[in-house]
One Martini backbone bead per residue (centre of mass of N, CA, C, O) as a GRO file, in nm:
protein
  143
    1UNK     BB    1   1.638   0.855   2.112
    2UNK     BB    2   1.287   0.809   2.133
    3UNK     BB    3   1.158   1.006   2.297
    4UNK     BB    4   1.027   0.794   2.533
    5UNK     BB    5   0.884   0.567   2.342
    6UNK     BB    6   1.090   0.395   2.353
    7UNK     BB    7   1.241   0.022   2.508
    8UNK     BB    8   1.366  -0.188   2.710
    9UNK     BB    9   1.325  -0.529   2.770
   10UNK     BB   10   1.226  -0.798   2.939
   11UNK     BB   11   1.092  -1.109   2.934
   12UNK     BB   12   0.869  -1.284   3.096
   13UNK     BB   13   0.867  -1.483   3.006
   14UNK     BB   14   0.935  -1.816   3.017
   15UNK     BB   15   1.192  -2.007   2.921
   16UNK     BB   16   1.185  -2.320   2.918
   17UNK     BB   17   1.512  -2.354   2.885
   18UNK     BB   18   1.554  -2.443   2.652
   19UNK     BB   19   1.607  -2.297   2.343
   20UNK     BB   20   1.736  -2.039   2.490
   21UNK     BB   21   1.876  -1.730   2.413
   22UNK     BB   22   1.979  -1.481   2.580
   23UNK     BB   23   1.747  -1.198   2.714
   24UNK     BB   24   1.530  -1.112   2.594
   25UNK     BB   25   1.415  -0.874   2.417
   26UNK     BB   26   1.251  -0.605   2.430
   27UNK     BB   27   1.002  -0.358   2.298
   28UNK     BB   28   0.872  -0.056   2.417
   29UNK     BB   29   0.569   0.084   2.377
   30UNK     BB   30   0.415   0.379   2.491
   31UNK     BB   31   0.166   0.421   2.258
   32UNK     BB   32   0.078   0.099   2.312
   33UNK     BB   33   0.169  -0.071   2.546
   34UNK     BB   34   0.360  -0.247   2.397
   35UNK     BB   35   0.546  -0.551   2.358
   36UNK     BB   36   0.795  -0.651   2.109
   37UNK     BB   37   1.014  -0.808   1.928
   38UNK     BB   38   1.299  -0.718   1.795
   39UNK     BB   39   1.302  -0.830   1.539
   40UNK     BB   40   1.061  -0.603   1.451
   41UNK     BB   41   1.303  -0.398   1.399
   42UNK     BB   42   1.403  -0.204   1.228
   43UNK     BB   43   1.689  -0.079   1.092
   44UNK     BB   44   1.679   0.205   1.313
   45UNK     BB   45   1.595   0.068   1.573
   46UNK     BB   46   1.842  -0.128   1.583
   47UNK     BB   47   2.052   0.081   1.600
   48UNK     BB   48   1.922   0.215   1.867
   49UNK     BB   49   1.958  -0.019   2.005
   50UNK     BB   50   2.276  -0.108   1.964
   51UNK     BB   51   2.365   0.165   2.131
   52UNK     BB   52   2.230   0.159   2.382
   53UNK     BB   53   2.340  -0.106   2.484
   54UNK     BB   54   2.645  -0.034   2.443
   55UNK     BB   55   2.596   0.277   2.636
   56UNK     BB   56   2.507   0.074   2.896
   57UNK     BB   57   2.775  -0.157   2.903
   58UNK     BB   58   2.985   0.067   2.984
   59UNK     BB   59   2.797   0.169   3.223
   60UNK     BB   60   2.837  -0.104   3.363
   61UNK     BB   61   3.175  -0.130   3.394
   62UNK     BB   62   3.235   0.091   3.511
   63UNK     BB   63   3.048   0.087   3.809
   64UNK     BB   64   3.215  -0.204   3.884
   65UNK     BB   65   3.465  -0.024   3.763
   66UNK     BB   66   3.704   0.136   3.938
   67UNK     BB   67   3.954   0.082   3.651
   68UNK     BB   68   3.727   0.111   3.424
   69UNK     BB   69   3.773   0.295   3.107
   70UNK     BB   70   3.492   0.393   2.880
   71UNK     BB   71   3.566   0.680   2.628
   72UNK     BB   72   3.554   0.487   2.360
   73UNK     BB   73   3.368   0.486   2.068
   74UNK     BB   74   3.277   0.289   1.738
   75UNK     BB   75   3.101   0.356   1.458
   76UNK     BB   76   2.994   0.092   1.210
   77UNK     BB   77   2.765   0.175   1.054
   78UNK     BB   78   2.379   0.237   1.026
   79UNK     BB   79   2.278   0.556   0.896
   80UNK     BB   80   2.143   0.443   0.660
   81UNK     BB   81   1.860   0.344   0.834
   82UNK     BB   82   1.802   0.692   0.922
   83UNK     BB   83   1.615   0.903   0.919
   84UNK     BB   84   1.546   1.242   0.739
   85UNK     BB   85   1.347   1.435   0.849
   86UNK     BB   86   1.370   1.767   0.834
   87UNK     BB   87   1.589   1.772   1.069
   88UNK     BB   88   1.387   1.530   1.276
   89UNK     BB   89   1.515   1.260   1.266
   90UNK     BB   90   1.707   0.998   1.347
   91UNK     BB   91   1.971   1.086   1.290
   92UNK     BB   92   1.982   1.398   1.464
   93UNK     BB   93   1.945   1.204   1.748
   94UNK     BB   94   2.176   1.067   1.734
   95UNK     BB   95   2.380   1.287   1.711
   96UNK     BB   96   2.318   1.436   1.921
   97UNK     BB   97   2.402   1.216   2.152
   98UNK     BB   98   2.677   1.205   2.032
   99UNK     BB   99   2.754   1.497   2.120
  100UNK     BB  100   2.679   1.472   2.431
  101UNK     BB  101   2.945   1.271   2.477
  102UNK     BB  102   3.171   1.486   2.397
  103UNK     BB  103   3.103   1.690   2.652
  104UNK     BB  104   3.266   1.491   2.770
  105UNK     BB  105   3.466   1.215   2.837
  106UNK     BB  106   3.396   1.115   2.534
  107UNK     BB  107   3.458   0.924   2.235
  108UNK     BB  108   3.323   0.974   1.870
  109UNK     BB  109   3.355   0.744   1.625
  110UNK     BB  110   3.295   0.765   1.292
  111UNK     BB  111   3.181   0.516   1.045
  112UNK     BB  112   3.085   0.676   0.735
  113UNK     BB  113   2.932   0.724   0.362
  114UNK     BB  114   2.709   0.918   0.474
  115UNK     BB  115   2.658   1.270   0.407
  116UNK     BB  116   2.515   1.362   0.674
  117UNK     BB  117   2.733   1.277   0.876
  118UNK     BB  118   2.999   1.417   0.735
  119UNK     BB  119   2.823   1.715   0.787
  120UNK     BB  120   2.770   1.689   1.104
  121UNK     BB  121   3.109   1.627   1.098
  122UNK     BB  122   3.361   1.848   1.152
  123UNK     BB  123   3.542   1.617   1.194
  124UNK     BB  124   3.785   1.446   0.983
  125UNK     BB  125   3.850   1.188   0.748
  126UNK     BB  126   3.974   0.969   0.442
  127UNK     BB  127   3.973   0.637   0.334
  128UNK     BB  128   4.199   0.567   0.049
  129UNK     BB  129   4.208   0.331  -0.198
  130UNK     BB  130   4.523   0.198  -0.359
  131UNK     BB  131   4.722   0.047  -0.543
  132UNK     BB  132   4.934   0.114  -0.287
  133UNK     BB  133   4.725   0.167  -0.068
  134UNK     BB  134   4.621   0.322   0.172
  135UNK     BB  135   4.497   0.640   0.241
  136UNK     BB  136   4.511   0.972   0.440
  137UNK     BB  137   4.270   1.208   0.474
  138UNK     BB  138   4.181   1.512   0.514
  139UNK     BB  139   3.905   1.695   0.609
  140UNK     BB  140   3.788   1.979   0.383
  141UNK     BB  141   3.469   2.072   0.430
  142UNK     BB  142   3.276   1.980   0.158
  143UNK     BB  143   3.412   1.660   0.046
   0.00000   0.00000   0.00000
Protein backbone atom coordinates (compact mmCIF):
# COMPACT_ATOMS: atom_id res chain seq x y z
CA UNK A 1 0.00 0.00 0.00
CA UNK A 2 3.28 2.16 0.30
CA UNK A 3 4.35 1.96 -3.19
CA UNK A 4 7.34 -0.34 -1.71
CA UNK A 5 8.54 2.64 0.44
CA UNK A 6 7.99 1.16 3.78
CA UNK A 7 7.95 -2.30 5.72
CA UNK A 8 6.83 -3.34 9.20
CA UNK A 9 9.92 -4.80 11.00
CA UNK A 10 10.51 -5.72 14.10
CA UNK A 11 12.64 -4.00 16.35
CA UNK A 12 16.29 -5.12 16.88
CA UNK A 13 16.66 -4.02 19.86
CA UNK A 14 17.29 -6.39 23.40
CA UNK A 15 13.87 -6.08 25.07
CA UNK A 16 15.47 -5.77 28.60
CA UNK A 17 12.82 -8.36 29.91
CA UNK A 18 10.45 -6.17 31.94
CA UNK A 19 8.77 -3.36 30.91
CA UNK A 20 8.50 -4.35 26.95
CA UNK A 21 5.23 -5.54 25.93
CA UNK A 22 3.53 -6.05 22.28
CA UNK A 23 6.07 -6.97 19.33
CA UNK A 24 8.06 -3.71 19.08
CA UNK A 25 6.98 -3.35 15.43
CA UNK A 26 9.11 -0.84 13.34
CA UNK A 27 8.57 1.09 10.05
CA UNK A 28 11.40 1.24 7.86
CA UNK A 29 11.65 3.53 5.62
CA UNK A 30 13.17 2.72 2.09
CA UNK A 31 13.58 6.32 0.82
CA UNK A 32 15.78 7.45 4.15
CA UNK A 33 16.95 3.84 4.89
CA UNK A 34 15.73 3.69 8.66
CA UNK A 35 13.18 2.89 10.88
CA UNK A 36 11.48 4.70 13.60
CA UNK A 37 8.62 3.46 16.23
CA UNK A 38 5.32 2.87 14.83
CA UNK A 39 4.38 5.73 17.63
CA UNK A 40 5.72 8.01 15.33
CA UNK A 41 3.61 7.03 12.21
CA UNK A 42 0.86 10.08 10.63
CA UNK A 43 -2.57 8.90 11.14
CA UNK A 44 -2.93 7.74 7.88
CA UNK A 45 -0.20 5.68 8.53
CA UNK A 46 -1.08 4.52 10.93
CA UNK A 47 -4.62 2.80 9.22
CA UNK A 48 -1.88 0.99 6.61
CA UNK A 49 0.12 -0.29 9.01
CA UNK A 50 -3.12 -1.80 11.24
CA UNK A 51 -4.78 -2.71 7.98
CA UNK A 52 -1.37 -4.56 6.48
CA UNK A 53 -1.11 -6.29 9.87
CA UNK A 54 -4.99 -7.13 10.09
CA UNK A 55 -4.41 -9.07 6.47
CA UNK A 56 -0.87 -10.72 6.89
CA UNK A 57 -2.43 -12.45 10.28
CA UNK A 58 -5.73 -13.45 8.22
CA UNK A 59 -3.35 -14.68 6.02
CA UNK A 60 -1.14 -16.67 8.31
CA UNK A 61 -4.23 -18.07 9.96
CA UNK A 62 -5.33 -19.55 6.89
CA UNK A 63 -1.64 -20.94 6.30
CA UNK A 64 -1.48 -22.83 9.56
CA UNK A 65 -5.30 -24.17 9.46
CA UNK A 66 -6.21 -25.49 6.64
CA UNK A 67 -10.14 -25.74 8.28
CA UNK A 68 -10.08 -21.47 9.00
CA UNK A 69 -10.76 -19.50 5.92
CA UNK A 70 -11.12 -15.76 6.73
CA UNK A 71 -12.31 -14.40 3.92
CA UNK A 72 -14.42 -11.38 5.11
CA UNK A 73 -12.71 -8.00 6.47
CA UNK A 74 -14.58 -5.45 8.28
CA UNK A 75 -13.07 -1.84 8.46
CA UNK A 76 -14.43 0.98 10.46
CA UNK A 77 -13.76 4.05 9.43
CA UNK A 78 -9.69 5.20 9.61
CA UNK A 79 -10.17 6.63 5.71
CA UNK A 80 -10.70 10.15 7.11
CA UNK A 81 -7.04 10.33 8.15
CA UNK A 82 -6.15 9.19 4.52
CA UNK A 83 -4.81 11.93 2.09
CA UNK A 84 -6.30 12.40 -1.47
CA UNK A 85 -4.20 14.35 -3.69
CA UNK A 86 -5.24 14.58 -7.10
CA UNK A 87 -6.62 11.13 -7.50
CA UNK A 88 -3.30 9.57 -6.47
CA UNK A 89 -3.14 9.70 -2.70
CA UNK A 90 -3.14 7.37 -0.27
CA UNK A 91 -7.23 6.37 0.00
CA UNK A 92 -7.19 5.58 -3.47
CA UNK A 93 -4.03 2.98 -2.77
CA UNK A 94 -6.02 1.62 -0.14
CA UNK A 95 -9.25 1.35 -1.93
CA UNK A 96 -7.49 -0.28 -4.66
CA UNK A 97 -5.88 -2.63 -2.85
CA UNK A 98 -8.85 -2.91 -1.31
CA UNK A 99 -10.92 -3.85 -4.67
CA UNK A 100 -7.84 -6.25 -5.45
CA UNK A 101 -9.03 -8.60 -2.33
CA UNK A 102 -12.40 -8.81 -3.70
CA UNK A 103 -11.55 -10.14 -7.36
CA UNK A 104 -10.26 -12.86 -5.32
CA UNK A 105 -12.69 -14.72 -2.63
CA UNK A 106 -12.39 -12.19 -0.12
CA UNK A 107 -15.39 -10.00 0.84
CA UNK A 108 -14.35 -6.21 2.01
CA UNK A 109 -16.88 -4.39 4.00
CA UNK A 110 -16.29 -0.81 4.58
CA UNK A 111 -18.17 1.69 7.04
CA UNK A 112 -17.15 5.17 6.59
CA UNK A 113 -18.72 8.48 6.30
CA UNK A 114 -16.03 10.00 4.01
CA UNK A 115 -17.77 10.87 0.64
CA UNK A 116 -15.21 9.60 -1.28
CA UNK A 117 -15.07 6.44 -0.03
CA UNK A 118 -18.62 6.03 -0.61
CA UNK A 119 -18.08 7.11 -3.95
CA UNK A 120 -15.65 5.05 -4.71
CA UNK A 121 -17.67 2.06 -3.67
CA UNK A 122 -20.35 1.07 -5.97
CA UNK A 123 -22.39 -1.30 -3.90
CA UNK A 124 -23.36 -0.07 -0.61
CA UNK A 125 -26.28 0.71 2.29
CA UNK A 126 -27.01 3.68 4.54
CA UNK A 127 -27.91 3.08 7.71
CA UNK A 128 -30.16 5.89 9.11
CA UNK A 129 -30.66 6.34 13.21
CA UNK A 130 -34.31 7.71 13.79
CA UNK A 131 -36.07 8.20 17.20
CA UNK A 132 -37.94 4.58 15.88
CA UNK A 133 -34.29 2.79 15.54
CA UNK A 134 -32.42 2.51 13.09
CA UNK A 135 -33.24 1.21 9.25
CA UNK A 136 -30.88 0.53 6.14
CA UNK A 137 -31.46 2.19 2.84
CA UNK A 138 -29.93 1.12 -0.08
CA UNK A 139 -27.84 3.31 -1.88
CA UNK A 140 -28.62 4.03 -5.40
CA UNK A 141 -26.41 6.79 -7.25
CA UNK A 142 -24.60 9.46 -5.34
CA UNK A 143 -25.55 10.20 -2.47
Amino acid sequence: MTRGRCRLTRGLEASGGRGKRGLEIEAFDINTGKARPTATLSGGETFIAALALALGLADVVESLSGKIRMDTIFIDEGFGSLDTENGAGTLDQVIQVLAALTEGSRAVGLISHVGLVQEAIPQGFYVRSTPSGSRVEERTGMG
